[in-house]
N, C-alpha and C positions, 0 to 999 in steps of 0.2 A: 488801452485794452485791459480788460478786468484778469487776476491775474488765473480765473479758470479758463478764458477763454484764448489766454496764451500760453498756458500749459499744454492746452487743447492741439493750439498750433504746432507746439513743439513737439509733441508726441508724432505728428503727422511728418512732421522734418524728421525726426529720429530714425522711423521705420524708412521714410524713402532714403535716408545716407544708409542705413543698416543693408537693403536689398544694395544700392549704389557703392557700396563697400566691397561686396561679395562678386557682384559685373567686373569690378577694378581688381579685385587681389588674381581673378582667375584670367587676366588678360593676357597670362606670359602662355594660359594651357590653351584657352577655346574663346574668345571672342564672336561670340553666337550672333551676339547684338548688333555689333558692328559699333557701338558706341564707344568702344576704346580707343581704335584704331581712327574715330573722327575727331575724340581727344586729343590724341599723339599728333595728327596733322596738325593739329590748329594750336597745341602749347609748347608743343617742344619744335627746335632747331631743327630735329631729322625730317628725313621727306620719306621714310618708310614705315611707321605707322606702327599699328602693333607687329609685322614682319620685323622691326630693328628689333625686337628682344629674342634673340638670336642663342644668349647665353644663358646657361645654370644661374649664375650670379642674377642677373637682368628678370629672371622669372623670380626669382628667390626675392629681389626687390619689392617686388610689384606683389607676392604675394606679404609682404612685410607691409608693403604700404596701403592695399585695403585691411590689414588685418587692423592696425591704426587706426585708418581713419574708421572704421565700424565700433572699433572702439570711441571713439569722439560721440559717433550717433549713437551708440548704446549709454552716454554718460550724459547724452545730452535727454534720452528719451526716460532711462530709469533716475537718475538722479537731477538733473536740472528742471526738469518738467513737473516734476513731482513737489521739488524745492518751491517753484515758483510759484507753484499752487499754493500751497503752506505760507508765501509772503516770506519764504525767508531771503536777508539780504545778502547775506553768507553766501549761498550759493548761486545769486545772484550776479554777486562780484565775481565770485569763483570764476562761473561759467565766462564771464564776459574774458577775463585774462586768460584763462584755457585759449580760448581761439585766439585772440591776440596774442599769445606765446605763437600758436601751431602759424597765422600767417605771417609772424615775423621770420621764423625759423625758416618754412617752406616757402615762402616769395625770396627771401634771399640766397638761401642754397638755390632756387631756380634759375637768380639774377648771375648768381657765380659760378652756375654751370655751361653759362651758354643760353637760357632756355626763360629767357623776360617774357616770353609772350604768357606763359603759367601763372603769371599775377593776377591778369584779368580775370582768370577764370577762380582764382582762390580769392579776391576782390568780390566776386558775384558769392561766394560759398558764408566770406568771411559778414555777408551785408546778409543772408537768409538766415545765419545762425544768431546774428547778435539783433538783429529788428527787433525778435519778441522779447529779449531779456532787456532792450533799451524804448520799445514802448509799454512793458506791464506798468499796470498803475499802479504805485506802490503804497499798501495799507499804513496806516500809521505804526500799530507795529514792527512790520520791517525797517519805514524810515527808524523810528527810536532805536533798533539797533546798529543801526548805521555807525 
């Protein structure tokens, strides 16, 4: 892929994790969508859905962890997309071990909470985010800074 037309992509990932950040941080207050609550069933151990976030702590969570992950989409949308466009390999690289740090961290705190079935679904997150930065074609410039 030419690396505007996978800037292109990226920017398009950025905005939908950006809104998908914002659905996920407010899932302790109002789950409008009903997409949290189909989350919850299907990644985590409990069998009550968005209903199990029950406490202060448990809201406080979940608005910590879209606030995160919007950060990821907003670093992927203004600074890796933009990077990638430009051929740089810097942020390249960057971007690729950012997410590979975030599914190491969050597939195994998920494995040692109880809650393995959450890998799948950050396995599908972690294969949208890294595609475009592992199929750009890379200018000869970026390779020489390699």
């Amino acid at each position: 892929m030419s690396p505007t037309a996978t800037a292109f992509s990226m920017r398009i990932i950025g905005v939908i994790s950006i809104i998908t950040a914002v659905l996920f941080a407010l899932a302790g207050v109002n789950d409008f969508t009903g997409a949290n609550d189909i989350f919850f069933n299907l990644a985590s151990s409990g069998t009550e859905g968005v209903a199990g976030l029950t406490t202060p702590e448990s809201k406080l969570a979940m608005a910590i962890a879209g606030g995160v992950f919007g950060g990821l989409g907003a670093m992927y949308l203004f600074i890796s997309a933009p990077g990638i466009e430009q051929g740089s390999s810097l942020i390249r690289k960057g971007s690729i071990y950012v997410f590979l740090t975030w599914f190491v961290i969050d597939s195994g705190a998920s494995i040692a909470s109880g809650n393995a079935a959450n890998v799948i679904p950050n396995l599908v997150f972690l294969v949208v985010y890294l595609a475009p930065l592992l199929l750009v074609k890379q200018t000869e410039a970026a390779t020489a800074s390699v």
